[in-house]
C-alpha positions in Angstrom: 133.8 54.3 109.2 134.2 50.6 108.1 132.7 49.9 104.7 130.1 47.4 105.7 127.3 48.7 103.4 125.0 46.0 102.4 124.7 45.4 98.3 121.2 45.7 97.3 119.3 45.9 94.2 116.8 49.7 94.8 119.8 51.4 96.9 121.8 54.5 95.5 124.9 54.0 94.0 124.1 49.6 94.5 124.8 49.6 98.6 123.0 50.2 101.5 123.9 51.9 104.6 122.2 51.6 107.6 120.4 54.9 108.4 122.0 55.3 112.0 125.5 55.0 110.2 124.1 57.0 107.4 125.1 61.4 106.3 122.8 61.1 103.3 119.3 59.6 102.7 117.7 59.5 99.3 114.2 60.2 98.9 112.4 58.6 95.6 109.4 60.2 94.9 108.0 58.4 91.5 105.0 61.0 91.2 104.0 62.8 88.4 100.5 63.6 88.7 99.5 67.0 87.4 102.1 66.3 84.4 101.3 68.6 81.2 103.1 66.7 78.0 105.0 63.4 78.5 103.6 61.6 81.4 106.3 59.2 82.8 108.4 60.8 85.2 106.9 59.0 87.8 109.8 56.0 86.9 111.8 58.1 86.7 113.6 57.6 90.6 113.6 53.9 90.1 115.4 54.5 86.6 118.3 56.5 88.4 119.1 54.5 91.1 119.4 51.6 89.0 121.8 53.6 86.7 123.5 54.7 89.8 124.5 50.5 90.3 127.6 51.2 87.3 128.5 54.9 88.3 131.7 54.4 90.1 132.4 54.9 93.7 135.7 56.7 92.8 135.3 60.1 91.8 139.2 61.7 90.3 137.7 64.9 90.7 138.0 64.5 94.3 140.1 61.4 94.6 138.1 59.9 97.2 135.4 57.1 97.7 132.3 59.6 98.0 130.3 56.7 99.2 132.4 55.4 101.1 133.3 58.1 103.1 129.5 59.3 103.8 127.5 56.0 104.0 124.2 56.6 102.1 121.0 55.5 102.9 118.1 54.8 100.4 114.5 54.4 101.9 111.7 53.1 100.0 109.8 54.7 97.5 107.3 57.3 98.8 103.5 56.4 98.4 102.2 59.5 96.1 98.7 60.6 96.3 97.9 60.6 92.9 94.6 62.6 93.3 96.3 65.8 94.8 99.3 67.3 94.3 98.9 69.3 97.3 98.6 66.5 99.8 101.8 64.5 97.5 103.9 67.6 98.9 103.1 67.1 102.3 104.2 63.7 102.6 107.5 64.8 101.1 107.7 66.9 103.1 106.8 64.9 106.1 109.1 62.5 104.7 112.1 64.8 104.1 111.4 66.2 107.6 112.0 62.9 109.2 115.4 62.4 108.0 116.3 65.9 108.4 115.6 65.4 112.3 118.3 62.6 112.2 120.3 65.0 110.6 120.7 63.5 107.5 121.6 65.2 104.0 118.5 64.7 102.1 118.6 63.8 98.2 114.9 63.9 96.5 114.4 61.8 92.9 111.4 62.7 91.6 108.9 62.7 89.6 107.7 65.6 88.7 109.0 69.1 89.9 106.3 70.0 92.3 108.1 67.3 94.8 110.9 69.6 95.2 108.7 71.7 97.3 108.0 69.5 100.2 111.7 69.4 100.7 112.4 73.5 100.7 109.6 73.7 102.9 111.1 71.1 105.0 114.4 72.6 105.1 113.6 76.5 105.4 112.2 75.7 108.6 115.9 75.0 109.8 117.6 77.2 107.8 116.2 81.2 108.2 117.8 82.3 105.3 117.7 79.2 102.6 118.2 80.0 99.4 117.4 78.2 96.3 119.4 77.5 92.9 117.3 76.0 90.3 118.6 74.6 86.9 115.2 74.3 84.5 114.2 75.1 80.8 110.9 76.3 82.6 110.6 79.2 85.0 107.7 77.1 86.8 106.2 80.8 88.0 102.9 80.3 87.1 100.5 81.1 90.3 98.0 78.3 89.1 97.6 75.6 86.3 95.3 73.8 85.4 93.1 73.8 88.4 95.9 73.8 91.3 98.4 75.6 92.7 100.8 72.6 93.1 101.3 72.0 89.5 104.7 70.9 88.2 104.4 73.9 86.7 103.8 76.3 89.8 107.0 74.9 91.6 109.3 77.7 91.7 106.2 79.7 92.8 105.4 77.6 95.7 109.3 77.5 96.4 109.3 81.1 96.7 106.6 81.2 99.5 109.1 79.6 101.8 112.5 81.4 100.5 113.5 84.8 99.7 115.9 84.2 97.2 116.1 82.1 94.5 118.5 82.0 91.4 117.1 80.3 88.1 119.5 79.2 85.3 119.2 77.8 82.0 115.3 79.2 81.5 114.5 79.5 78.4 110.6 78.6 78.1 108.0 81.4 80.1 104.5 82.5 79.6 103.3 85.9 79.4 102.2 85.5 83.2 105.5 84.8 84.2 107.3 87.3 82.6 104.6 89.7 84.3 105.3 88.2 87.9 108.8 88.4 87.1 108.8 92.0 86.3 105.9 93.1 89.4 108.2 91.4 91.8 111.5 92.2 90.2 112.9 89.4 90.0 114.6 89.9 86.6 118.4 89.4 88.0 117.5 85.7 89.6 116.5 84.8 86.2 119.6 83.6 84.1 118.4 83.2 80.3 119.3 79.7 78.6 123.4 78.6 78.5 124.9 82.2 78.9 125.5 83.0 82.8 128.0 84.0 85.0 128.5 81.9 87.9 130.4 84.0 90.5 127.2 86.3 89.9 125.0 83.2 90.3 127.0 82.5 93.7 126.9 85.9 94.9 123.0 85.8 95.1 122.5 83.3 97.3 123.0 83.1 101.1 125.0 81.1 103.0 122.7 77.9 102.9 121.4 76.3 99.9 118.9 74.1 98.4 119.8 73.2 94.6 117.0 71.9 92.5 117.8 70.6 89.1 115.2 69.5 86.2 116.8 67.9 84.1 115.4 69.3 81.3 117.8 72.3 82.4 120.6 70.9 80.3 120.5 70.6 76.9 118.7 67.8 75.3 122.0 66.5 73.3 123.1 65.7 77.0 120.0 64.1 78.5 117.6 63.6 76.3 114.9 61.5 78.4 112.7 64.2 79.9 109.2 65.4 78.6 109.5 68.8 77.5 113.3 69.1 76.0 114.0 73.0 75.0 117.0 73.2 72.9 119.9 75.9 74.3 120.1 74.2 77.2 123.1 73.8 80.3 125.6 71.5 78.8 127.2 69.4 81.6 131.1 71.1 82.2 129.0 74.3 82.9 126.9 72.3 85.4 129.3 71.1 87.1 132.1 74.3 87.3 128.5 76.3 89.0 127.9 73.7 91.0 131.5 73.6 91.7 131.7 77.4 93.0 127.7 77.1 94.7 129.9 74.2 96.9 132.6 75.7 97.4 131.5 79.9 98.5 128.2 78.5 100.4 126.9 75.3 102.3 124.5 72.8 100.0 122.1 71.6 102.5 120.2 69.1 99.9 119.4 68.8 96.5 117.3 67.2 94.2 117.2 65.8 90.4 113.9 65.4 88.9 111.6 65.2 85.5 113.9 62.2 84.2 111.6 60.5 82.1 113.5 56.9 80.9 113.2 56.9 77.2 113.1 53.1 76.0 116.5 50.9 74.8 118.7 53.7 76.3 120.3 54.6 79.4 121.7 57.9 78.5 119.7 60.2 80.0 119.4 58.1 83.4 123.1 57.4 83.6 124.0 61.2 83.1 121.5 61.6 86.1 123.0 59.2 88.5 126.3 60.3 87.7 125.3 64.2 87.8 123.3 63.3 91.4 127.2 61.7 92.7 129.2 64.8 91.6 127.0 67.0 93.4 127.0 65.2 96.5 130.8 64.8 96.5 131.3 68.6 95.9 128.5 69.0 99.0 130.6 67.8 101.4 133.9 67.9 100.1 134.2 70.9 97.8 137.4 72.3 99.0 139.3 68.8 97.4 137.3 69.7 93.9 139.3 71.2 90.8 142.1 68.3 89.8 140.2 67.0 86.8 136.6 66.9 85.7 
């Protein structure tokens, strides 16, 4: 492919590719409606891709243009509904489905958690045996808060309606109903307490198609400090990226998504660490086999 991308000012990574030359579409979903603590998130898409404008297109890692070599694609921010959470999902997911059909690699910003939702639902209906990896502080279990079922903090449980099997790392925040559902369901070895895990484990549980969902309040909050509930323990970033490393290279990464940023004012930090995080992942997506020279 020629590089021909068009330099824009809300694009991924600074450039533009026309969707028919497009692999990847990113999804910017600045929602965060049924928030509990620090509202916010809902700039948080806007704040990443501009930090994305001074992550370089070169990765070492991989020695190649990532960019480049995929052409990405960034559409406009999605319209939320800010009175339901419910109906918010179904737009993403009508969204994610549309770029799916043009068999595109979707990328969802968020917002909020709930978001990622509309995506898995989106994508388990191509993929009969999706799987999910999730990197969160929160187990986001809960059946129902605070009046819906499509609270931030019911994602994982809305998740699992449409996949079997998801794997959840770096928790380290539950409620007593939680541990309850975890228990009644047994779902205790998909739960992966705080910074101690073991990755070929992790990679064993999924199945051969995956969906990776990372809050970023996952890692710890000496890495990324701009989300709204920071838990200390959390994933530092090498660990991040050796999992997400193996994930790439034993199993196919269908899409992903980064959400809860929430832009903390006079720093970049915690946007920039996004941005760059969202470009590893997508290089080791489609060209894990080259990863391993030097992170």
């Amino acid at each position: 492919m020629v590089f021909t991308h068009i330099r824009a000012p809300y694009a991924f990574m600074g450039y533009q590719c026309p969707m028919e030359e497009s692999r990847v579409a990113v999804l910017p979903v600045p929602y965060d409606g049924t928030t509990s603590f620090m509202a916010g998130t809902r700039y948080g898409p806007h704040a990443i891709i501009t930090a994305s404008r001074q992550v370089e297109f070169y990765d070492r890692e991989l020695d190649l243009d990532v960019a480049e070599k995929l052409g990405i694609h960034t559409l406009a921010e999605m319209e939320p509904d800010m009175g339901s959470a419910e109906q918010t999902i179904r737009r993403v997911e009508e969204m994610a489905d549309g770029v799916i059909k043009k068999g595109k690699f979707p990328i969802l910003f968020g917002g909020e958690h709930s978001v990622s939702v509309g995506v898995v639902s989106a994508l388990a209906k191509r993929h009969g045996e999706l799987s999910v990896l999730q990197i969160d502080a929160h187990a986001d279990l809960r059946d129902e808060y605070e009046g819906t079922r499509f609270n931030h903090a019911c994602a994982m449980r809305r998740i699992r309606d449409h996949v079997k099997i998801a794997s959840q790392v770096g928790i380290r925040s539950v409620c007593r109903e939680e541990v309850d559902y975890i228990q009644k369901a047994k779902l205790g070895e998909y739960i992966h307490w705080g910074a101690d895990f073991d990755a070929e484990k992790i990679v064993s549980q999924l199945t051969d198609a995956v969906y990776v969902s990372i809050d970023l309040d996952g890692f710890d909050p000496s890495d990324c400090p701009g989300v709204g509930t920071p838990e200390p323990g959390g994933v530092k970033w090498a660990q991040a990226l050796e999992l997400l490393r193996s994930v790439a290279r034993e199993k196919k990464i269908v899409g992903f998504d980064i959400v809860e940023l929430l832009p903390i004012p006079g720093s970049v930090q915690s946007e920039f660490f996004a941005a760059k995080l969202a470009y590893k992942l997508l290089g080791y997506s489609f060209y894990a086999g080259k990863a391993g020279k030097s992170v």
